[in-house]
N, CA, C and O atoms as CSV, one atom per row, in Angstrom:
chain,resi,resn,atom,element,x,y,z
A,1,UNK,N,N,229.010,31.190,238.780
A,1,UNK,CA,C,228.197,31.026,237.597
A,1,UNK,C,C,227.836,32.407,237.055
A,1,UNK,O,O,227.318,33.160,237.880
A,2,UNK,N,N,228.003,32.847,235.901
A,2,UNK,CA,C,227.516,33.761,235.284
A,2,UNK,C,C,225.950,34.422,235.303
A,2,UNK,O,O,224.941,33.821,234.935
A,3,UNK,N,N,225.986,35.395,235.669
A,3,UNK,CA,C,224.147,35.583,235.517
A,3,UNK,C,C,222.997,35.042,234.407
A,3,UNK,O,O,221.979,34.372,234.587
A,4,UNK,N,N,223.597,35.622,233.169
A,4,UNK,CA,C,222.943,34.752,232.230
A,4,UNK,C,C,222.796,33.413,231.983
A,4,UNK,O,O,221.811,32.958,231.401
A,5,UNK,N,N,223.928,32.591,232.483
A,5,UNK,CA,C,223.382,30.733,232.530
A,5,UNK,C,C,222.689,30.630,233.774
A,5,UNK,O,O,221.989,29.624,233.655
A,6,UNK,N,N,222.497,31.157,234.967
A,6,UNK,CA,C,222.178,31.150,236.180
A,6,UNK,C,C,220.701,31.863,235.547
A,6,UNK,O,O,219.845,31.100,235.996
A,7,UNK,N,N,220.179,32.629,234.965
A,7,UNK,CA,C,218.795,32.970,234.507
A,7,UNK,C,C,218.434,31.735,233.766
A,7,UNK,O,O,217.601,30.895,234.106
A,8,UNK,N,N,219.138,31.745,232.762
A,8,UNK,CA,C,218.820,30.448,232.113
A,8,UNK,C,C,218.279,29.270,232.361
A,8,UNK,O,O,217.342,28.652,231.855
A,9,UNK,N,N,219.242,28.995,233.481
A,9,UNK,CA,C,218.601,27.451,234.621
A,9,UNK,C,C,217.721,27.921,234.803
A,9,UNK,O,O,216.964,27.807,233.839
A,10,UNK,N,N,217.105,28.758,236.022
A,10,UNK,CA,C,215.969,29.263,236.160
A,10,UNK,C,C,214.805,29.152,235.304
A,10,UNK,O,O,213.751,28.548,235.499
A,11,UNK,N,N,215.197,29.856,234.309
A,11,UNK,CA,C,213.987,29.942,233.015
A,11,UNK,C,C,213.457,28.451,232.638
A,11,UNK,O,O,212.283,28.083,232.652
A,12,UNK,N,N,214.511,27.745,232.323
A,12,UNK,CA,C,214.195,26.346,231.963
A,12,UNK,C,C,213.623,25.314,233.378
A,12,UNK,O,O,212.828,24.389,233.210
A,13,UNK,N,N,213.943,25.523,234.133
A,13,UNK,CA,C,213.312,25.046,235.295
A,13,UNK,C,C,211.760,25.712,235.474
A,13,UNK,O,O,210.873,24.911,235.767
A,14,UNK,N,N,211.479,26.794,235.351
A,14,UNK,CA,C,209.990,27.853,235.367
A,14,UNK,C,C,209.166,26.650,234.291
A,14,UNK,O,O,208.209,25.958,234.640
A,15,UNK,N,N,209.711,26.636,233.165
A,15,UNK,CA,C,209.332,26.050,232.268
A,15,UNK,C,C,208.798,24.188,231.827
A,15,UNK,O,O,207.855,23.677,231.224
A,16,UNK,N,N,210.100,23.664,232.583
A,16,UNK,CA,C,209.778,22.728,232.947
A,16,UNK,C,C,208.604,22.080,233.002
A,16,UNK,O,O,208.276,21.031,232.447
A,17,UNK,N,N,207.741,23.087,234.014
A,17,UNK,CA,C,206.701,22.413,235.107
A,17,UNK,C,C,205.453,22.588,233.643
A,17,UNK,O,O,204.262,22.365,233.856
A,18,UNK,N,N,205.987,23.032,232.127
A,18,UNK,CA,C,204.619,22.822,231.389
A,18,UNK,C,C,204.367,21.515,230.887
A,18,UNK,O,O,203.209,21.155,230.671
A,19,UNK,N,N,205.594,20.577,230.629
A,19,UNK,CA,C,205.250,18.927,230.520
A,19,UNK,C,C,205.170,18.253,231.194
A,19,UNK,O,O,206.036,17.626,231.805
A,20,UNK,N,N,203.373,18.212,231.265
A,20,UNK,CA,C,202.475,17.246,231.895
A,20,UNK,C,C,202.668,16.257,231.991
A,20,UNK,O,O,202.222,15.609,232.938
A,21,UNK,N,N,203.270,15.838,231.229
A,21,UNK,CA,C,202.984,14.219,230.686
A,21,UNK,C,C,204.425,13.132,231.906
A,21,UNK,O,O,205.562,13.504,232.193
A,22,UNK,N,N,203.860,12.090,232.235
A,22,UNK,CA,C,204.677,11.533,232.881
A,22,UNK,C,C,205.818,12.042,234.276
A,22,UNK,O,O,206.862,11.712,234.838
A,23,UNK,N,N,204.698,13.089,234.297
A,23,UNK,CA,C,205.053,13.901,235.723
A,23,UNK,C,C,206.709,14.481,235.956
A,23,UNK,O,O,207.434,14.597,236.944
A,24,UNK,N,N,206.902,14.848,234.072
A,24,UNK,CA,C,207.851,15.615,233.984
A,24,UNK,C,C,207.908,16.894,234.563
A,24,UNK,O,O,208.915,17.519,234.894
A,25,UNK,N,N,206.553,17.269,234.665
A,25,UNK,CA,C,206.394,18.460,235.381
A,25,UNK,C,C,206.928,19.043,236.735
A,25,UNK,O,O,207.033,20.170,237.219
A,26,UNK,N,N,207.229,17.715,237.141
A,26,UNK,CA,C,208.023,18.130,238.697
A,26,UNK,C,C,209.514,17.368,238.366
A,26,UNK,O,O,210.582,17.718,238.868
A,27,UNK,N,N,209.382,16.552,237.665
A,27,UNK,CA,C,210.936,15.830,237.246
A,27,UNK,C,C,212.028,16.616,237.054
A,27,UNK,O,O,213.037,16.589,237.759
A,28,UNK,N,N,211.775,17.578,235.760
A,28,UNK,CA,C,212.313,18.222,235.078
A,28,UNK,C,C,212.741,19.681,236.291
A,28,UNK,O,O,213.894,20.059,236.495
A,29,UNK,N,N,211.905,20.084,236.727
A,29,UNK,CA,C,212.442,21.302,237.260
A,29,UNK,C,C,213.475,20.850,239.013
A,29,UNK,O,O,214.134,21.592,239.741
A,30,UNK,N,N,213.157,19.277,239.121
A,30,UNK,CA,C,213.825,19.027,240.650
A,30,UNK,C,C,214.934,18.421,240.010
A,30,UNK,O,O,215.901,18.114,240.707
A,31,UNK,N,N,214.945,18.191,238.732
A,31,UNK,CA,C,216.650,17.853,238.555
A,31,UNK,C,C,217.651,18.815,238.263
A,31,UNK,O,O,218.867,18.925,238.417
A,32,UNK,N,N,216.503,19.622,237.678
A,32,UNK,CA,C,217.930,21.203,237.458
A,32,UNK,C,C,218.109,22.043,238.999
A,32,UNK,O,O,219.185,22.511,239.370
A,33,UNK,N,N,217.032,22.108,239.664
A,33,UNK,CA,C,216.927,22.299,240.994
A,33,UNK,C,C,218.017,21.629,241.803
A,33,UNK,O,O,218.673,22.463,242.428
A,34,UNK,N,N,218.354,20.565,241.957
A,34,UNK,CA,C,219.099,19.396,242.312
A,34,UNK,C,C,220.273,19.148,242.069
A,34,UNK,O,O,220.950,18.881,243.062
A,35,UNK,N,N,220.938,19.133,240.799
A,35,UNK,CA,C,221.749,19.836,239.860
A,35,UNK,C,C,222.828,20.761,240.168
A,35,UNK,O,O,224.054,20.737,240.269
A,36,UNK,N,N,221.421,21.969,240.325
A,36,UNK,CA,C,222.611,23.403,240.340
A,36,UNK,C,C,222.103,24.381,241.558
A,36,UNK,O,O,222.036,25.607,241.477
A,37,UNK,N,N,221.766,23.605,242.677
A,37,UNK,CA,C,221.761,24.735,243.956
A,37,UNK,C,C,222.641,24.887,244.145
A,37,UNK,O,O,223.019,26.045,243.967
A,38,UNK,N,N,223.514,24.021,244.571
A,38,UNK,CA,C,224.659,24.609,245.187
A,38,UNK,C,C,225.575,25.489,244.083
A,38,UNK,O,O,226.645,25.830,244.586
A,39,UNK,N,N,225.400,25.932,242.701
A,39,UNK,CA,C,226.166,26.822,242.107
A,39,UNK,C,C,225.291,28.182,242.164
A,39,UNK,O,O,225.686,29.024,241.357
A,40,UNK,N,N,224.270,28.539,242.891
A,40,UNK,CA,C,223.563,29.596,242.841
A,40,UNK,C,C,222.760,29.716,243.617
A,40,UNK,O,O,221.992,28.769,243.787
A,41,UNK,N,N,222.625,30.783,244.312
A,41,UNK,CA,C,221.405,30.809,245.697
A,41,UNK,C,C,219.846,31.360,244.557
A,41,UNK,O,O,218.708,30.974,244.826
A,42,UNK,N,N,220.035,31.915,243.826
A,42,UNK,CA,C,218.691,32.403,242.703
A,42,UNK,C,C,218.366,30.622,242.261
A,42,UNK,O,O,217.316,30.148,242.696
A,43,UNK,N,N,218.984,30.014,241.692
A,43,UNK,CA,C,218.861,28.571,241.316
A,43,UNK,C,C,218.068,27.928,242.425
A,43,UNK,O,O,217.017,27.293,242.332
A,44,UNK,N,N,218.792,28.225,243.507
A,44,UNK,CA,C,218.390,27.098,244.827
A,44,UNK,C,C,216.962,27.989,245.343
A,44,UNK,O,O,216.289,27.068,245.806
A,45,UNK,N,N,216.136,29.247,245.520
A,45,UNK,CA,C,215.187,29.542,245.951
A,45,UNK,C,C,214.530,29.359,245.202
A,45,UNK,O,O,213.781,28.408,245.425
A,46,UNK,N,N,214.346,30.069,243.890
A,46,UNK,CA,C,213.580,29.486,242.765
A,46,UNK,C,C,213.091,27.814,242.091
A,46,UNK,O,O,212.081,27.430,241.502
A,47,UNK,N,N,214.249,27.187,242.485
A,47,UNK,CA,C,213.830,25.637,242.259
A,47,UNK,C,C,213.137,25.229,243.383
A,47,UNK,O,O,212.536,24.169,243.204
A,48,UNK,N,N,212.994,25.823,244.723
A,48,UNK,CA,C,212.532,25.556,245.678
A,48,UNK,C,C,210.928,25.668,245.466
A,48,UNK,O,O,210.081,24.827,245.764
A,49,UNK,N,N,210.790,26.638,245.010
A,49,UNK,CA,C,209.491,27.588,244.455
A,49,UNK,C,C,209.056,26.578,243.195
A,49,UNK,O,O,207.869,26.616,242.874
A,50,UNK,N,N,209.574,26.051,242.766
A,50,UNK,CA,C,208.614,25.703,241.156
A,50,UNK,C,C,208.209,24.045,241.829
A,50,UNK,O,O,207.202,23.339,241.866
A,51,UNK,N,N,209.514,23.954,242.265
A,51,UNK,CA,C,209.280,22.133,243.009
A,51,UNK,C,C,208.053,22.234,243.604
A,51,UNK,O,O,207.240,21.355,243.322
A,52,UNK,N,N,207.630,23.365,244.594
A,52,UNK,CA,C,206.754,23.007,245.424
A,52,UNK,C,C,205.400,23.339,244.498
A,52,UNK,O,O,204.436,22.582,244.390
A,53,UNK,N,N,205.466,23.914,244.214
A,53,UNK,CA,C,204.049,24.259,242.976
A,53,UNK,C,C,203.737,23.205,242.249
A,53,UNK,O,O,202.613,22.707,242.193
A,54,UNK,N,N,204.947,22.735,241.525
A,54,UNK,CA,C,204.205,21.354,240.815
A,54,UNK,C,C,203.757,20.462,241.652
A,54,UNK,O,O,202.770,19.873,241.211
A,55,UNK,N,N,204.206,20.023,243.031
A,55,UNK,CA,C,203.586,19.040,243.641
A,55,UNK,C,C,202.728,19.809,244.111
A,55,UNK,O,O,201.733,19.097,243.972
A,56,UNK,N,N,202.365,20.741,244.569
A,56,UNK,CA,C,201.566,21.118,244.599
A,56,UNK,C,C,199.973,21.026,244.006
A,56,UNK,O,O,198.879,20.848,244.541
A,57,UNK,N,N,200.464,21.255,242.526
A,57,UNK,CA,C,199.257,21.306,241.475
A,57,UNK,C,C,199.021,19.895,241.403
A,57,UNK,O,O,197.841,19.546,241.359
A,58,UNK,N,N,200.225,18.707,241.376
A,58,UNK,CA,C,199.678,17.552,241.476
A,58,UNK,C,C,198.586,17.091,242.719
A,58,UNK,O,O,197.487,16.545,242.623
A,59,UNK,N,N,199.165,17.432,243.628
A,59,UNK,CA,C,198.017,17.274,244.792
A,59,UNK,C,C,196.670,18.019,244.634
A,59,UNK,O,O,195.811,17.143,244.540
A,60,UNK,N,N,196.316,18.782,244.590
A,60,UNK,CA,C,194.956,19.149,243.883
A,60,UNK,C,C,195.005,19.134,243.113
A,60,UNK,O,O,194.399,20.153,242.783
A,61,UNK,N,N,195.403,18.574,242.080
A,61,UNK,CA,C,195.069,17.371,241.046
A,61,UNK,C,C,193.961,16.267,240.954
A,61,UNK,O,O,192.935,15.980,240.337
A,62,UNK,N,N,195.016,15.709,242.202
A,62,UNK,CA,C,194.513,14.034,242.813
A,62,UNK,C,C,193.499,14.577,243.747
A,62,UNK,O,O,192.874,13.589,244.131
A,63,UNK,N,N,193.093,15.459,244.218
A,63,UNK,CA,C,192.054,15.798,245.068
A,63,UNK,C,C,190.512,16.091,243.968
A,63,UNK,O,O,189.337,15.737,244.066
A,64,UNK,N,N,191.185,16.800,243.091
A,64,UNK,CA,C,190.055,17.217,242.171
A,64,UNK,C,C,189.591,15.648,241.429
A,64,UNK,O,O,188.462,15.195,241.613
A,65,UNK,N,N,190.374,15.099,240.791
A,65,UNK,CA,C,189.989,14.014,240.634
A,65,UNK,C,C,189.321,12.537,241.220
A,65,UNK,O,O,188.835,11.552,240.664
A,66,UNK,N,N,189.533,12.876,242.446
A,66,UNK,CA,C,189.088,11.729,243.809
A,66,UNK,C,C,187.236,12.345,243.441
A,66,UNK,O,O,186.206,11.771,243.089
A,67,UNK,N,N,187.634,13.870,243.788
A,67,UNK,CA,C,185.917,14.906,243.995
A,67,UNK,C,C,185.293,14.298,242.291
A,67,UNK,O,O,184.082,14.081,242.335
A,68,UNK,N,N,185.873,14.044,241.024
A,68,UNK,CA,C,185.397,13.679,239.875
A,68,UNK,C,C,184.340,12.270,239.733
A,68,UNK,O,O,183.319,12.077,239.074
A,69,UNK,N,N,185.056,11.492,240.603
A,69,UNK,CA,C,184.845,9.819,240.683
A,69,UNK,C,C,183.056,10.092,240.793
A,69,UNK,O,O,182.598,9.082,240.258
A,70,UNK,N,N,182.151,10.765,241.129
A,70,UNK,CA,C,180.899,11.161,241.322
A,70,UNK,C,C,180.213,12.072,240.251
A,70,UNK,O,O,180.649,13.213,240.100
A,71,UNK,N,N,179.064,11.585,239.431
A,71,UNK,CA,C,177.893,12.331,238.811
A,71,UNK,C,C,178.225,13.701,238.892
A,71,UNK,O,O,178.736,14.372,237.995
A,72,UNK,N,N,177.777,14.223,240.471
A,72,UNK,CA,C,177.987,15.570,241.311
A,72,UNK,C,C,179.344,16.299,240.913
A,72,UNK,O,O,179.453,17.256,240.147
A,73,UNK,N,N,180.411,15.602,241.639
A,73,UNK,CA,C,181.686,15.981,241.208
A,73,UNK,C,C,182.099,16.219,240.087
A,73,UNK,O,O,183.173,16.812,239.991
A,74,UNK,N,N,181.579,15.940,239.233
A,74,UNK,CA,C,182.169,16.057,237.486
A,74,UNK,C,C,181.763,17.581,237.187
A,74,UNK,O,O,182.404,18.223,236.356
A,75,UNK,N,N,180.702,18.137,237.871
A,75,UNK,CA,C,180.365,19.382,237.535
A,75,UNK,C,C,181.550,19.711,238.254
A,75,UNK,O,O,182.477,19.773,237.446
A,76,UNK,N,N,181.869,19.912,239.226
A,76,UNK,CA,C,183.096,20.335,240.243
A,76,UNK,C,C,184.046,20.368,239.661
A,76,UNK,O,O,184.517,21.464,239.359
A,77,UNK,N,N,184.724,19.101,239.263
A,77,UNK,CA,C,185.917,18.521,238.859
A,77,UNK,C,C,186.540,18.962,237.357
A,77,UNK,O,O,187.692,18.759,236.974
A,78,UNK,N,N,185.567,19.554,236.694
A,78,UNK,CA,C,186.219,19.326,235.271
A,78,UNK,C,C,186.649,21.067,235.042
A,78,UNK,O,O,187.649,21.568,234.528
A,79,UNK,N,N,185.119,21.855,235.820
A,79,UNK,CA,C,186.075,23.312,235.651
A,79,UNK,C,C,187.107,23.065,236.460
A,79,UNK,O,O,188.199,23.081,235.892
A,80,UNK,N,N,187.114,22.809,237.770
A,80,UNK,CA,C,188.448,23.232,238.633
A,80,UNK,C,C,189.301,22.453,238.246
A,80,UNK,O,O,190.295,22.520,238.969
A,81,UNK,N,N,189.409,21.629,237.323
A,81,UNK,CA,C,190.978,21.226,236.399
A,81,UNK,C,C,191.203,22.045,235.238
A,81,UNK,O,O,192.368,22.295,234.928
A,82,UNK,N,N,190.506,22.376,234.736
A,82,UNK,CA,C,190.450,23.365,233.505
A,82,UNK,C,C,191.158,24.785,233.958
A,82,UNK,O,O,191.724,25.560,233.187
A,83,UNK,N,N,190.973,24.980,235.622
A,83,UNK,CA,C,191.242,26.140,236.007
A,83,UNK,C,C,192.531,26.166,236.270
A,83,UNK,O,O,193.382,27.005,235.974
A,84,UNK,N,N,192.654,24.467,237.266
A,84,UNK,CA,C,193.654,24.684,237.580
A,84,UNK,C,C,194.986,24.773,236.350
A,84,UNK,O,O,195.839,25.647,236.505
A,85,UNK,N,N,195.073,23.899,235.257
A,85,UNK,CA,C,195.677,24.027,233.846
A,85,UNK,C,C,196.004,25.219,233.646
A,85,UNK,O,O,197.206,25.396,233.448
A,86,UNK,N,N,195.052,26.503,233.621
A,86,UNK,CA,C,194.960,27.377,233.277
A,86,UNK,C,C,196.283,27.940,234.000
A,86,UNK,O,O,197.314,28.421,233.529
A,87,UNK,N,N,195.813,27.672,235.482
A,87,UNK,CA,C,196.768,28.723,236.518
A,87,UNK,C,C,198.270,28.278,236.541
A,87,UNK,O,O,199.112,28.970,237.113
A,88,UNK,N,N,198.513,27.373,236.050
A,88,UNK,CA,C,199.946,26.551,235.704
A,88,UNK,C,C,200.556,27.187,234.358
A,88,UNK,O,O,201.749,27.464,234.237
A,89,UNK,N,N,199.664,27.366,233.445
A,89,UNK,CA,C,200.329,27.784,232.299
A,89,UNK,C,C,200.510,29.426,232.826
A,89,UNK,O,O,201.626,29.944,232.838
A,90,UNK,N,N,199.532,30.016,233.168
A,90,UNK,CA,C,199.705,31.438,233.235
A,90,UNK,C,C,200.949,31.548,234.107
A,90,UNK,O,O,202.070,31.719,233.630
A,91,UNK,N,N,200.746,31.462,235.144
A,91,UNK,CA,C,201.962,31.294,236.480
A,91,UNK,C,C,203.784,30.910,235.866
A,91,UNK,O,O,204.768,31.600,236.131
A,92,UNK,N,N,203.767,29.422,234.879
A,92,UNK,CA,C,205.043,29.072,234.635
A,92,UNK,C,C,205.461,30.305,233.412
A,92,UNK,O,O,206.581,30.810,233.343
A,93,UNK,N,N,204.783,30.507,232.873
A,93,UNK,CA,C,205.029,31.726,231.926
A,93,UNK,C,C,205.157,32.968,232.414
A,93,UNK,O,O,205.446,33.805,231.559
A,94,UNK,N,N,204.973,33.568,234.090
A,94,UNK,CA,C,205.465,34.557,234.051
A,94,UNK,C,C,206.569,34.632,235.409
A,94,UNK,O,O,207.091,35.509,236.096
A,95,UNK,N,N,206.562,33.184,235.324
A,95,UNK,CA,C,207.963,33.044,236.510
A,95,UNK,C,C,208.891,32.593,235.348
A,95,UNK,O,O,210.070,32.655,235.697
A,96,UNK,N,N,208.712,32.139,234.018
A,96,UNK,CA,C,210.124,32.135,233.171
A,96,UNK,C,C,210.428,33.632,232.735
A,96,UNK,O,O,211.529,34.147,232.539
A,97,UNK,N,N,209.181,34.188,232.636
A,97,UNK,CA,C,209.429,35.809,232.003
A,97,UNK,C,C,210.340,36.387,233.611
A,97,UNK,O,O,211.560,36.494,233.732
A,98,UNK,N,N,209.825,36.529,234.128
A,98,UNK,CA,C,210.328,37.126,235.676
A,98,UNK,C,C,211.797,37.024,235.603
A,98,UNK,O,O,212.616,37.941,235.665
A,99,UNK,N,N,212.033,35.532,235.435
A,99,UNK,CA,C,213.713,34.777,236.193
A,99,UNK,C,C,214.285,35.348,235.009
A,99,UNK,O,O,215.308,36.015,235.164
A,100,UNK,N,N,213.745,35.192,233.681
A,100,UNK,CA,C,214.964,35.807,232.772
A,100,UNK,C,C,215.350,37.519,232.808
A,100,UNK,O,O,216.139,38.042,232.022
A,101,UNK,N,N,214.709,38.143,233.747
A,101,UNK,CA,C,214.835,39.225,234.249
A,101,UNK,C,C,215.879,39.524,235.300
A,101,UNK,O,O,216.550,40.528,235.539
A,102,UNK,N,N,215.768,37.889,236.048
A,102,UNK,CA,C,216.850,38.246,237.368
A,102,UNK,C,C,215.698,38.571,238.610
A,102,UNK,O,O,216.149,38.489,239.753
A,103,UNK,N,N,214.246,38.932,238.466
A,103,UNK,CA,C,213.910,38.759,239.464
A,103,UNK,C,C,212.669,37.323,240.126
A,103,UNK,O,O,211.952,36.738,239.314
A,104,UNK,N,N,212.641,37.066,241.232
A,104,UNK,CA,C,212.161,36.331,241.987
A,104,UNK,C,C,211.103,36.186,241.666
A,104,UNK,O,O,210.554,37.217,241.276
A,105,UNK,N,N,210.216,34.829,241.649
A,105,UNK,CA,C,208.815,34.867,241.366
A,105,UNK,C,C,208.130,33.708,242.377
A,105,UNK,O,O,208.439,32.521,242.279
A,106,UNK,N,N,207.265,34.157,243.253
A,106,UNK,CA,C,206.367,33.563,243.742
A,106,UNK,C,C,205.185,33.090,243.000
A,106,UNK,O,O,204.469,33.755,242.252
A,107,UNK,N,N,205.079,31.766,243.335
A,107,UNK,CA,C,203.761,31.304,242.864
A,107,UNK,C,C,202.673,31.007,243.359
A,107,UNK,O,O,202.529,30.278,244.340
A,108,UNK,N,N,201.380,31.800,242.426
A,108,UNK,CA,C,200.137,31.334,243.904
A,108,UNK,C,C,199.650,30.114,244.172
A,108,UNK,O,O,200.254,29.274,243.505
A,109,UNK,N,N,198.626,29.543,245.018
A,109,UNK,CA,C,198.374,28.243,245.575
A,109,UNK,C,C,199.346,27.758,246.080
A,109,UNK,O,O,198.917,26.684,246.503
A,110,UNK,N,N,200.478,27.821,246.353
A,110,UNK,CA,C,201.521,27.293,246.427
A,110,UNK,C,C,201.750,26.805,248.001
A,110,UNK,O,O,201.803,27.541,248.986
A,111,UNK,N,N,201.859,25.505,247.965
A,111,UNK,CA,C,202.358,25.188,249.364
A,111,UNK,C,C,203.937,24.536,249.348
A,111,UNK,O,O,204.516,23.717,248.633
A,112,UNK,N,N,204.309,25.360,250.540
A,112,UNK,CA,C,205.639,25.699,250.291
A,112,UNK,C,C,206.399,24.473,251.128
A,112,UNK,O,O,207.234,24.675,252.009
A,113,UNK,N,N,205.935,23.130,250.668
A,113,UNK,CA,C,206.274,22.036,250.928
A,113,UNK,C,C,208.156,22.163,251.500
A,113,UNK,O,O,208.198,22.073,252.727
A,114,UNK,N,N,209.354,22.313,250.965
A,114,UNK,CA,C,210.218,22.092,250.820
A,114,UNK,C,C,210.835,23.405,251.038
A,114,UNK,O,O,210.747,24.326,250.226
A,115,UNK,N,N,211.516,23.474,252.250
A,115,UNK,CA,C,212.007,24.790,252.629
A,115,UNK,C,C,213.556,25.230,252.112
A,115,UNK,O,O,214.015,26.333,252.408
């Protein structure tokens, strides 16, 4: 695979993980992940990396939201989703900036579910 379509995947996979909606957010980046490891080892670590972040962010998601279900929790719950939003957009925007560079991007919070 050429470097530039091999960034490309990448980039669009980084990217992926910004539509929320209908849990495209992990859809989208485990099918190009899925797709095209085996045409690229940058493809296959990096999809490894975004996969686990979005489930990731979904799981303290569903944690932040369980902590919401309460009066109490809503103070809790609504910044630390606001935050977490935050840290998803900042993060997928500079692992698409990164990959279209060619280099590697770790993401924080990240549990590295899928080795």
């Amino acid at each position: 695979m050429e470097v530039k379509q091999e960034r490309n995947w990448v980039v669009f996979c980084h990217l992926g993980g910004l539509i929320t909606v209908l849990f495209l957010d992990i859809i989208i980046p485990l099918v190009i992940w899925l797709t095209q490891k085996n045409d690229s080892a940058f493809i296959d670590e990096q999809g490894k990396e975004i996969v686990n972040f979005q489930v990731s962010l979904t799981i303290y998601g569903v944690v932040i939201a369980i902590i919401g279900f309460t009066i109490v929790g809503l103070v809790i719950a609504i910044p630390a989703g606001v935050a977490l939003y935050i840290v998803n957009v900042i993060s997928v925007i500079r692992g698409a900036i990164k990959a279209s560079s060619g280099e590697p991007f770790l993401y924080p919070i990240n549990l590295r579910l899928i080795k």
